[in-house]
N, C-alpha and C positions, 0 to 999 in steps of 0.2 A: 137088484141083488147086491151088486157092489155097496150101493148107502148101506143095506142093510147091515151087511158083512162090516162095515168100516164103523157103524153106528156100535157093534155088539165089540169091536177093538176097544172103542173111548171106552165104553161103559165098563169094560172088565178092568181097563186101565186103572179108573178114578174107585171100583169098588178094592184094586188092592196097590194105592196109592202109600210110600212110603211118610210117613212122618219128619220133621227136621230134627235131628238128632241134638242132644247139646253139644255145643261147644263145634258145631257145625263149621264150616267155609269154606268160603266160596271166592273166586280166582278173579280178575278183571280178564276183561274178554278183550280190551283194548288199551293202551296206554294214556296215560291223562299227565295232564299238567299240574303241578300242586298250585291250588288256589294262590295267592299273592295278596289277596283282599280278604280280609276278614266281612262274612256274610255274604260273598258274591257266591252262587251254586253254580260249579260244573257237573254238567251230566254224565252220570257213570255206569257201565255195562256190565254187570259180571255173570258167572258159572250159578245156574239153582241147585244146589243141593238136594238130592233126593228125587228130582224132577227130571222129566225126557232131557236127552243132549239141546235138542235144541231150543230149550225152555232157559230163558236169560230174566235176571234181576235189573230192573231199570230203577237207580237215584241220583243222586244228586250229592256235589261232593264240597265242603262247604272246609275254610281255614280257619281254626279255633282262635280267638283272640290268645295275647300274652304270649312274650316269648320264650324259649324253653332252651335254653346250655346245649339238647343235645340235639335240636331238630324242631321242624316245626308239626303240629297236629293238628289233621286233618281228619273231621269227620263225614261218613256218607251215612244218609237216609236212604235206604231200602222203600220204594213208594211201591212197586207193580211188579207182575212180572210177563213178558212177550213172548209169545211162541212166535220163531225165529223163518215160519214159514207163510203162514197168514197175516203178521204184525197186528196181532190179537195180542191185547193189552188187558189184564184184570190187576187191579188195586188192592193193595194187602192193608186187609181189615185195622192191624196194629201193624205200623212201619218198625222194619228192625234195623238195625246200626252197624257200623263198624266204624274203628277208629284204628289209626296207623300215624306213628311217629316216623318223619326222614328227613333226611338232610340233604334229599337229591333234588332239581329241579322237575323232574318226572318218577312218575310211580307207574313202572314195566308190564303191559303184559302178562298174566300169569302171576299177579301178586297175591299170595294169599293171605285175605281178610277172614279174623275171626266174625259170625254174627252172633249180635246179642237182644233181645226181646221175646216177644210170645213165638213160645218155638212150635203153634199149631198155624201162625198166620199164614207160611210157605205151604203148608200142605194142603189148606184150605184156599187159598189162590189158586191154586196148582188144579184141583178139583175144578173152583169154576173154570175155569180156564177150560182144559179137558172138555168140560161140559159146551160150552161154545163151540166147539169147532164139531159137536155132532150135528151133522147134514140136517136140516130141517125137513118134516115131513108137509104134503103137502095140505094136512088138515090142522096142522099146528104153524103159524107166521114164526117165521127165526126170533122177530125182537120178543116173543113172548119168553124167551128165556136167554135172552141178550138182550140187557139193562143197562141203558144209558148209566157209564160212572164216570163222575167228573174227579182226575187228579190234580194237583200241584205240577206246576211245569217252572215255575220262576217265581224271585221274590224282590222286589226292586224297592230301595231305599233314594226318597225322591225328598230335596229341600221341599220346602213349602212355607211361608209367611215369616220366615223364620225360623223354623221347627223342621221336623220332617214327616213326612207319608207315609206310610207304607204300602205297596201297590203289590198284593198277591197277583199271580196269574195263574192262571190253570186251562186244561184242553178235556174237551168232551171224548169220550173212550165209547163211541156209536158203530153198533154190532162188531166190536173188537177191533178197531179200527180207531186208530187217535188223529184229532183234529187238532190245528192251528195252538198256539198257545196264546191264550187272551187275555185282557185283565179282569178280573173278578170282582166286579165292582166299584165302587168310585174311588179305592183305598182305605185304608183307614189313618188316623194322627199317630203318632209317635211319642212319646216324652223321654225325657235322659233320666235315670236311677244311679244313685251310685255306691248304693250298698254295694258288698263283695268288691269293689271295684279300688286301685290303690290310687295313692297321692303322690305326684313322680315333681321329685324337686328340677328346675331350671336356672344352674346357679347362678349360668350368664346373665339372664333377665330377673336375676335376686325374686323369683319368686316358685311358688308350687302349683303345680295344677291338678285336678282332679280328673281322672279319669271317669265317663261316664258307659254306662250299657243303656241300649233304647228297648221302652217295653210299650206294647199296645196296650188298651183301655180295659184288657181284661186280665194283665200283667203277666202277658206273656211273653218272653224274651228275644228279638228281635236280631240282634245284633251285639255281639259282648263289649267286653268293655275295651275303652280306647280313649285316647285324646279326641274332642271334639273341639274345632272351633269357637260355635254357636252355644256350645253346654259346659257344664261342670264348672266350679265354682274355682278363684282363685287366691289364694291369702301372698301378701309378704314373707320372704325369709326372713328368720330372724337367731343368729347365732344362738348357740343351747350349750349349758357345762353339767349338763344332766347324764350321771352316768359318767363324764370322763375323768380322765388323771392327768396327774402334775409328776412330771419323770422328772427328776433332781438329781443334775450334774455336782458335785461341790468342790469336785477338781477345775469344772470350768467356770464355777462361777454362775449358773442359771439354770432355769426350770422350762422345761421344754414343758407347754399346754396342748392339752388336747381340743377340740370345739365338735360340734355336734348341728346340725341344723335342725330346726322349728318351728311350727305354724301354732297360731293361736285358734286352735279350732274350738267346737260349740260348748258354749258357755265357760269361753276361755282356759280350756284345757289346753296344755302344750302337749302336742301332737310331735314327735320326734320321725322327719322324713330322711335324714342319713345319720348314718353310725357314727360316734365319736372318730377322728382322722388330727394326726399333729398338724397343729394350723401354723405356718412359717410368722406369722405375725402376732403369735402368742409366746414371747420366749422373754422369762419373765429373769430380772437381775439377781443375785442373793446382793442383799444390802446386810452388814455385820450391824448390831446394837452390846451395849456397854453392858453388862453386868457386875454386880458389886462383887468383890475378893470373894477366894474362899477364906472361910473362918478356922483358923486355929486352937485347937483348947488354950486353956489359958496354962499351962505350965509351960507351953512349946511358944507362946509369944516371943520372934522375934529373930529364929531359925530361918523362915524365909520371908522376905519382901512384899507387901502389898501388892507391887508390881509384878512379881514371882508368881503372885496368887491370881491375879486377874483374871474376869469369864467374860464368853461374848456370846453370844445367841444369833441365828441366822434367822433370816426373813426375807420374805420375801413379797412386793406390794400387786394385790391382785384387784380386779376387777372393784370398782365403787372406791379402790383405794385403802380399803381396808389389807393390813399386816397380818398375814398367816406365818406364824412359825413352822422351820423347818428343824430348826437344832435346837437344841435346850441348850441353857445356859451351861457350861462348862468351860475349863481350859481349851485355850487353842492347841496345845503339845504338850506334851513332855518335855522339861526342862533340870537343869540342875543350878543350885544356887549355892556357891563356895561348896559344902561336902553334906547337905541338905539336899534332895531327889524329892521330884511329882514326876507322877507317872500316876497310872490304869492299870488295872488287871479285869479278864473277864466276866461275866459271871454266868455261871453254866445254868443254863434252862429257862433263862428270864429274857423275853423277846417284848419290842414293841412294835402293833403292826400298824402301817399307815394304809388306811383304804384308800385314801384320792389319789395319792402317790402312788398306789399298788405295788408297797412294796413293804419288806418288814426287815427291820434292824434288830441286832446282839447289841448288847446290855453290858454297859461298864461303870467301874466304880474308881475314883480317883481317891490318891492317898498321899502322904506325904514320908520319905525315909529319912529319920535325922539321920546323923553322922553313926559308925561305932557300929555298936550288932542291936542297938536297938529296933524295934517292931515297926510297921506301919502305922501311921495315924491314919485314919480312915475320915473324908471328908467331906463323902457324898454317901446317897442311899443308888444304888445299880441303875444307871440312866441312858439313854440314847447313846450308842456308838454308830457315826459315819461312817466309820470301816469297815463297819462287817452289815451290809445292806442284802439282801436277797428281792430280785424281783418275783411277784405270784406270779402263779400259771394257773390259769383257765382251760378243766377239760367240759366239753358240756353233757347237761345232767338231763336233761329233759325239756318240757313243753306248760306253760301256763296257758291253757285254753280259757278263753271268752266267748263263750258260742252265744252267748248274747249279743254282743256287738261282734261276730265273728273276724275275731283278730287274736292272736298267741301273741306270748312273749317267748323269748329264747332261756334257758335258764342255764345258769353256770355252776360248777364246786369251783372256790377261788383254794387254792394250797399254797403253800413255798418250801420249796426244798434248800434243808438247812444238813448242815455236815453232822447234826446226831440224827436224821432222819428228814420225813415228809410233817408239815405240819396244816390242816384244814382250819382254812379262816373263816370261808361260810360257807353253806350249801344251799344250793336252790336260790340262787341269787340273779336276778337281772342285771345283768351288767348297764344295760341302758337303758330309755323308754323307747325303743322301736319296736313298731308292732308288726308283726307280718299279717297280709290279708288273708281270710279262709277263700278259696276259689268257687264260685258255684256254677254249678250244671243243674239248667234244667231242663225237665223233660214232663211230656203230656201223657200221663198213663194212664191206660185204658180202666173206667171204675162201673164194674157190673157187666152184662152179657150186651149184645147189643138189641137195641130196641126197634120197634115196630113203628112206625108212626105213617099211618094209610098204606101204601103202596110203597112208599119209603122206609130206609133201615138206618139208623143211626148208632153212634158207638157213643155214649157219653165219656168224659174224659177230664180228668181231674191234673191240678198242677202241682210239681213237688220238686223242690231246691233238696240238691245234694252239694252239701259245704266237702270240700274238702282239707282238710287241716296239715300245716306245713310237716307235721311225719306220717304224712299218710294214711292216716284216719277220718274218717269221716263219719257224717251225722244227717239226718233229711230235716227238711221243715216244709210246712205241706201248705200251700199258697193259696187255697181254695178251688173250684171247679174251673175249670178251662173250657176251650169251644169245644162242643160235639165235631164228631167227626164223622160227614155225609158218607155214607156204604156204598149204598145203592139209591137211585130215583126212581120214579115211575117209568115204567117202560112206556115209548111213543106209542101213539093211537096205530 
């Protein structure tokens, strides 16, 4: 009478079993360590949602590659779930997730995790589950409705010839009862990939390296991305003036350079691995050159001095040795000669802007006053003034995505503020060539119901990269079919 009584408890349980709600969660039932190794699983215990108290979520808690400003991210796989009095273990059909950012070396007790995936697979674990622990009768054997399911219990990254392994392990789940955790056959190989993955310059050793992610034979992702020894490709540094400026002092006499670093990557594209930065060994002299007088009309010949009149032009010698001007020819000052004047006056609204310099000059014009109340002579057309310079200013404008080669550029409005107002130089402009990487997550999602195959249940399962883009946008690309994933097996004779 008691089986009876206990059998018709489960059965009314599992016929008005809650569902998992969205946006569900569920609590850690014990405190854990944050990983420390990217790809190493700790095993993690939390609260089931919607299920008996004493029904607990068994995964595995894994430290996401790259580092993050405000904490590190760690995610767990939701694989089973245990009733906490039998240590009856059932396998969720679709594993669901959580993810949690911290900066603490432990994650407390009582944390709560949001979960995300197929929000029927807790209720339907939850079901079988229930359904195993009703008492077996004596004209039906228990294993006929308690089915050997083999989980994931560990995933170990082992060198090999060079290369590395990958060695799954998993435990047999025999009449709800979990066994040893074993290896699942002889491993499989490894390879380094390094799309998604970025190019981290090493200035000491003058060169860059590539970071790689390992994926198995069916490109599945393995392990994210990281420095490897054994992997990833390596080019020379090689100084870049791509993108940078020439700040020009002319009280002091020189040009402070900017430099940029860069790899010659495929098919000799320059790849820009740091931002433009002033390089202390790029500070370039102004050298003066000679310019011929100004010219006089000819009724005024002879009011002031050829030497009165003289221009010089500033330069300054860069890179290859080739002369870039900085000044246009003009007088060095204002001067007066016996009761004859040179001088400048402004001229309103007429700007020249220098991009490499990033910076933009007021506009003047030089003239000559003879003696008396006569008028100026005028002896230039409105040209570069040194004195009135404005540096631009950079607010940023947006995002050039490349979801082909998944990498953005940064994009700028360059302006400069000038005393009759704001004037825009360009917009939508790269200030450099550095690309940021799009990030990818992948994940194995369940494609169709699951299948039948003898005695056996299989869940087919397909692969799909989710890029994420540096403001937070993202895009999927869909990587082809992934491994099936075993349900159930034959129950034992």
């Amino acid at each position: 009478m008691r089986l009876i009584k206990k059998a018709r408890i489960v059965l009314l349980l599992i016929a008005s079993w809650p569902g998992l709600a969205m946006g569900a969660q569920t609590t850690l039932s014990d405190a854990i360590a944050v990983p420390s190794v990217v790809g190493v699983p700790i095993r993690v215990v939390g609260s089931a949602p919607g299920l008996d108290p004493s029904i607990r979520l068994e995964g595995k808690a894994v430290l996401l590659p790259g580092a993050a400003l405000d904490g590190k991210i760690v995610e767990i796989t939701w694989q089973a779930v245990k009733d906490g009095n039998s240590q009856k273990l059932q396998a969720l059909a679709s594993p669901l997730s959580s993810r949690v950012r911290t900066t603490a070396p432990f994650l407390p007790a009582g944390t709560a995790l949001t979960l995300a995936g197929d929000e029927s697979a807790l209720s339907t674990a939850g079901r079988l589950l229930a359904a195993s622990l009703v008492a077996p009768s004596r004209r039906q054997p228990a294993y006929a409705r308690n089915p050997v399911t083999k989980v994931g219990c560990d995933q170990r990254l082992m060198p090999a010839g060079g290369g590395w392994r990958l060695q799954e392990m998993e435990r047999d789940i025999v009449d709800g009862r979990p066994g040893a955790c074993r290896a699942a056959g002889p491993g499989a190989p490894v390879i380094a990939a390094a799309d998604g993955c970025r190019i981290v310059p090493d200035i000491k050793a003058a060169t860059a390296r590539e970071e790689t992610r390992l994926v198995d034979s069916a490109g599945v992702e393995r392990a994210g991305c990281a420095l490897r020894r054994q992997a990833g490709r390596s080019w020379p540094i090689q100084k870049s003036l791509t993108g940078c400026s020439l700040i020009h002092d002319f009280a002091a006499g020189n040009s402070q350079g900017e430099t940029a670093l860069s790899i010659a990557g495929d098919g000799g594209r320059e790849v820009i691995v740091r931002r433009c930065v002033p390089d202390p060994l790029r500070v370039l002299e102004h050298e003066k050159r000679g310019c011929g007088p100004l010219q006089l009309p000819n009724e005024y010949h002879g009011i002031m001095s050829a030497a009165a009149l003289a221009q010089s032009r500033t330069v300054i010698r860069v890179e290859g040795g080739e002369e870039l001007m900085i000044r246009v020819c003009q007088p060095d000052r204002p001067l007066r000669e016996g009761s004859a004047v040179l001088d400048s006056e402004p001229c309103e609204g007429i700007w020249v802007h220098d991009k490499l310099g990033s910076v933009s000059y007021g506009t003047h014009r030089w003239y000559v006053k003879p003696d008396g109340d006569a008028g100026k002579i005028y002896l230039t057309s409105c040209i570069q003034d040194p004195q009135q310079s404005y540096r631009h200013d950079f607010s940023f404008s947006g995002w050039r995505h490349d979801d082909a080669r998944h990498v953005s550029r940064r994009l700028a409005r360059v302006f400069v503020s000038v005393p009759t107002g704001e004037m825009e130089i360009l917009r939508d402009y790269a200030p450099d060539g550095f690309e940021q990487v799009h990030k990818p997550e992948q994940a194995l999602v369940a494609a169709g119901a699951v299948q039948a195959a003898g005695c056996e249940t299989w869940q087919r399962r397909t692969r799909r990269f989710t890029w994420t883009r540096p403001d937070g946008s993202s895009y999927q690309t869909e990587a082809g079919p992934g491994p099936s994933l075993r349900v159930t097996v034959c129950p034992a004779p």
